[in-house]
N, C-alpha and C positions, 0 to 999 in steps of 0.2 A: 814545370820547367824541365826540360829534356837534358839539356846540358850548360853550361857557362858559357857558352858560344852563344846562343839564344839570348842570357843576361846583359853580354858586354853590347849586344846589339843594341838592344833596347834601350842600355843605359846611357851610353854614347849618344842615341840620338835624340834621349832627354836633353842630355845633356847641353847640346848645341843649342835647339828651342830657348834651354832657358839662360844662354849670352855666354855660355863657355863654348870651347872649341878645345877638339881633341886632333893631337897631332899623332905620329908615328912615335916608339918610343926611343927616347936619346940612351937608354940600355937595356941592356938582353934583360933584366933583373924585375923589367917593367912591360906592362903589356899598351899602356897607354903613355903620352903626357898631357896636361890638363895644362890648359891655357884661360883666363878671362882679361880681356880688354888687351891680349895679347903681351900679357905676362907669363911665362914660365909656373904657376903654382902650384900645382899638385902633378903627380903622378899614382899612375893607377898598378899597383902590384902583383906581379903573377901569383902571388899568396893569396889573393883578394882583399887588400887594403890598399885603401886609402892614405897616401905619404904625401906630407907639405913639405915643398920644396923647401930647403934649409938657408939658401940665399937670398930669398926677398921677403920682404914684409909681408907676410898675408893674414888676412884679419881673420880671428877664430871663427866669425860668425859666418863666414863665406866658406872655411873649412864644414863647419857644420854642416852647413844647406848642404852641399855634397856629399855628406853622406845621409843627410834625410832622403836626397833624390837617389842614390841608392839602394837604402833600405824602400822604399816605396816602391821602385821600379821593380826590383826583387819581389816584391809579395803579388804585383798584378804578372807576372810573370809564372805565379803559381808554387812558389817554393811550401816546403812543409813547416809551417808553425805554430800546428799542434805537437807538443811532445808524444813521442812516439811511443814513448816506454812509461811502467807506473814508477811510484816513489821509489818500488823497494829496488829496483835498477842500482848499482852500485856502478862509479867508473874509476877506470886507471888512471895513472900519472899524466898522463896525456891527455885527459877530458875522456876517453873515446869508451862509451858507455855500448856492454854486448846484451839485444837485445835478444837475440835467439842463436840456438847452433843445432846442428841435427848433421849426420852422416859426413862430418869434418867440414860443413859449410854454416859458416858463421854470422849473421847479420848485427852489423852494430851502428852507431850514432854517435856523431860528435855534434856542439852547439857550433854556430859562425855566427859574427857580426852581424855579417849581412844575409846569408843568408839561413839563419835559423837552425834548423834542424837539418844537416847531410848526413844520407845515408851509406851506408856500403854493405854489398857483401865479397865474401872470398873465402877460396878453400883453404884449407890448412895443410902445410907443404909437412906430412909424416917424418918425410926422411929427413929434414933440416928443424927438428926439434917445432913442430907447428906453425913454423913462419906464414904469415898470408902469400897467396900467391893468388892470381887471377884476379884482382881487385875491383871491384865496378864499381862508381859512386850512380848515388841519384838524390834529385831534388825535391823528389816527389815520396810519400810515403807510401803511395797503392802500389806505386811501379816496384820498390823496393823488396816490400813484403812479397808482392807476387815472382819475382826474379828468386825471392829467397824460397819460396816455394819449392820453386821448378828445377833449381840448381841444388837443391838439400834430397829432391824426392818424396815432398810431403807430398805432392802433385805430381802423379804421374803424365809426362809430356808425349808420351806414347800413346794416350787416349785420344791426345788433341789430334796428330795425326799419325798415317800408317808410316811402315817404316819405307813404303816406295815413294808415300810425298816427303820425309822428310830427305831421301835420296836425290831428289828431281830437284828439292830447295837447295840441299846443300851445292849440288852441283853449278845451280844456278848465282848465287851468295859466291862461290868460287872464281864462279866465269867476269861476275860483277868486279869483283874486286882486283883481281889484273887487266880486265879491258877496260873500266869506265875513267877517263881520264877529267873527266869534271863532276866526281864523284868528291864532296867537301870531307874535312876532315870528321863533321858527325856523323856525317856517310859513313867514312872509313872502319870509325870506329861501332857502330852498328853491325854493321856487317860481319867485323871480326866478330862480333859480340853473338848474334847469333851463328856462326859458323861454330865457334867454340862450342855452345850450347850441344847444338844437335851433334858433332862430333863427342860429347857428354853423352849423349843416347845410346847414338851407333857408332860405340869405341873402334870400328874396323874401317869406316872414314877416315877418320887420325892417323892409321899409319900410311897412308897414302905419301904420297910427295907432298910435302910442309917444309918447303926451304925458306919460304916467308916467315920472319920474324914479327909478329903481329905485332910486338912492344914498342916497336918501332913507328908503327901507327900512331901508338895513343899521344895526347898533345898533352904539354910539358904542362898546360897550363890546366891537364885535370888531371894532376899524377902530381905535383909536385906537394899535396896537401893532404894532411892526416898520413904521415909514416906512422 
């Protein structure tokens, strides 16, 4: 699983198959509302839960099934759940357990309902006493580890290529990203994703002209989770 954009797809359109219907949502707070027999009963959370509507009767065992067809959909969707780290892993107050760091780049894990093991990594902002900054999550634990790779230096991404292809990419990832106008939002956020990267290789990219706020890309609905 690439993103939660790929998730809500797939799950929505369980969803409908098996006699629910998903509407638009009645608040910014929610990313879906969940309808059966054309009642109001769930809502789907930009946290990623599952919320019973608090105004009408809905039977636990219909709560249930939704999130059985959740967690189901999630694991054919490919999420990680095998744990990622051994026992001796220790985690903070928050769940969010670090499985590697190397050259101020961090790789760690938190548990989710649904979807098991999320990964992240991010670098450590020196001048603001370590704070994360550049955060990426993933679903998957090959992608994760190899991101954590590439972005620490255990891997050098200079081998993969020279420095004139990664000038021709970046320019091209540049030209993509102000002209493609039906470019989606994993698009979007891809793109920034690699642009960042290789501007990480060839630091003299970066100071170019960057009046684009790329944060401004990411969607609220993969950033609002694990602070």
């Amino acid at each position: 699983m690439k993103s939660k954009t790929e998730f809500y797809q797939a799950f929505f359109e369980t969803l409908e198959k098996k006699g629910f219907s998903i509407r638009p949502p009645s608040s910014p707070d929610y990313v879906a509302d969940i309808y059966h027999k054309n009642r109001q009963i769930a809502f789907y959370g930009r946290q990623d839960a599952i919320i019973k509507n608090p105004f009408v009767e809905v039977e636990e065992k219909l709560m249930e099934r939704l999130q059985a067809l959740a967690k189901s959909t999630a694991i054919s969707c490919g999420i990680c759940s095998d744990r990622p780290y051994d026992e001796t892993a220790t985690q903070d107050k928050s769940g969010l357990v670090k499985i590697n760091e190397h050259n101020g780049v961090v790789l760690v894990c938190k548990q989710h309902p649904i979807f098991d093991y999320v990964l992240s990594t991010y670098r450590k902002d020196m001048e603001h006493g370590g704070a994360p900054i550049q955060r990426q999550y993933f679903y998957n634990r090959e992608a994760a580890f190899e991101d954590f790779a590439l972005r620490s230096g255990l891997v050098d991404e200079k081998k993969l290529f020279t420095e004139t292809e990664l000038r021709i990419l970046h320019a091209g990832l540049v030209k993509l990203r102000t002209e493609d106008q039906e470019l989606d939002q994993d698009g979007m956020e891809s793109v920034a994703a690699l642009v960042g990267r290789i501007e990480d290789i060839v630091p003299e990219l970066g100071k170019k002209e960057r009046t684009f706020d790329f944060m401004k890309l990411f969607s609220p609905l993969e950033n609002v989770r694990e602070r």
